[in-house]
C-alpha positions, 0 to 999 in steps of 0.5 A: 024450726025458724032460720035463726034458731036453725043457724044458732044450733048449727054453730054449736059453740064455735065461733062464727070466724071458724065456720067454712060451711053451713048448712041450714036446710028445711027451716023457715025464715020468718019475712022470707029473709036470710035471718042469722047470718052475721059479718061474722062468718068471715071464712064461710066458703060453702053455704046452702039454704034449701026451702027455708022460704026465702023471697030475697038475698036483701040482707045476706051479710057480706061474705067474701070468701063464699063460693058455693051458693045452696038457695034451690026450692025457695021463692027468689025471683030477682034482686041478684045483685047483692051476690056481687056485691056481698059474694064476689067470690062465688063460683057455684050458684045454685037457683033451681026451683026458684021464681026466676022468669027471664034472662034479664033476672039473672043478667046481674051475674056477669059481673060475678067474674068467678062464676063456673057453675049455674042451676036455674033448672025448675025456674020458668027461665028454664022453659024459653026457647032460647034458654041454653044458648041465651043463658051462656051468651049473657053470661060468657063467664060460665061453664056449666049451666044445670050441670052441661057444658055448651056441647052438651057434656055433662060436668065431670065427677071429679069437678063435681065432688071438688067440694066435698074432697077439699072438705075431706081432705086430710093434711098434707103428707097422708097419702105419702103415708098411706103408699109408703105403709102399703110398700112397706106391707108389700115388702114385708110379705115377699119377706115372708114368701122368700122364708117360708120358701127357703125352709121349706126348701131346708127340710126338703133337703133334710129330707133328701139327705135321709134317704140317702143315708138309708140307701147307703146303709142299705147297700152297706148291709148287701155287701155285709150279707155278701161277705157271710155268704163268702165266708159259708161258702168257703168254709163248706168247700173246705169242709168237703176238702176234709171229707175227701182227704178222709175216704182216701186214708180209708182205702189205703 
């Protein structure tokens, strides 16, 4: 697909002032230029044009709010000036795998006074001897140069997907939502703890009160039998009683 079909199936109806990135990937540019891009896309911030066969910037339109740069595997070898002049907001500028073969091309960009992060990885640049220590001294504005530090540390994860979380953020006040819900959960489950042990603590107690109960009864029931045997008893004895009283009349 060519470069400006490309651009035009991206937009997708919107409006090119609307647009903060665009990604236009694998196509081609018909004379190795950036076709499609307009003055229009006043609020692009992140744009990549990976191996669309691109050999010069020339005609990148001005886009003053752009600050990450995608144009790796490409066939760029010099002519970066239009990016100060066009991009003066860049901050990320990714130029791996393109023609780049001295430090002298890339000088230009010490007057992108925002520039943190460069790539020129896979570009004959990248192979002098001095290439490291040349790049960050030419350039003194940098950070990062192909994902290092000078000393040689590597650029932290949470700078690295900076992009993609501003991208994927949502509005203000989410997460604030999203902790309160969590607290109000969490408070609704101790709730539900703190019953459950209470009526369980209820019916143990019910159950406690029954047993006490049955002992009573049973207890009562012992000292009923007691008082029956009593009265047998004495009435037996009584009986005897008679009996004797009767054997002596028959003597007499």
């Amino acid at each position: 697909m060519e470069m400006k079909k490309r651009i035009s199936s991206e937009l997708s109806n919107r409006n090119p002032a609307e647009v903060v990135e665009l990604v236009v990937e694998n196509c081609r540019s018909s004379d190795g230029e950036v076709e499609g891009l307009t003055d229009e896309y006043t609020e692009l911030e992140i744009l990549s044009m990976v191996n669309v066969g691109l050999s010069s910037l020339s005609k990148l339109p001005k886009l003053p709010k752009l600050r990450k740069l995608e144009v790796s595997d490409n066939i760029i070898s010099g002519g970066l000036d239009t990016l100060v002049e066009k991009c003066p907001d860049l901050t990320s500028l990714n130029l791996s795998g393109n023609k780049i073969k001295e430090l002298s091309s890339i000088e230009t960009l010490q007057n992108l006074k925002n520039l943190r992060s460069l790539y020129l990885y896979s570009c004959e640049v990248s192979t002098l001897d001095d290439y490291t220590e040349g790049v960050f001294e030419l350039l003194p504005q940098l950070t990062f140069l192909d994902g290092y530090d000078q000393e040689d540390n590597e650029v932290p994860d949470s700078e690295a997907d900076n992009d993609d979380d501003e991208d994927k953020a949502g509005p203000p006040g989410d997460d604030d939502d999203e902790e309160e819900e969590a607290a109000d959960s969490s408070e609704e489950e101790e709730d539900e703890v703190g019953l459950s042990y209470l009526l369980k603590e209820g019916i143990q107690d019910e159950e406690d009160d029954g047993d006490y109960v049955e002992e009573e009864e049973e207890e009562d029931g012992d000292v009923d039998g007691a008082d029956v045997q009593g009265e047998k008893r004495k009435r037996d004895d009584e009986d005897d009683g008679d009996e004797d009283d009767d054997d002596d009349d028959d003597d007499e």
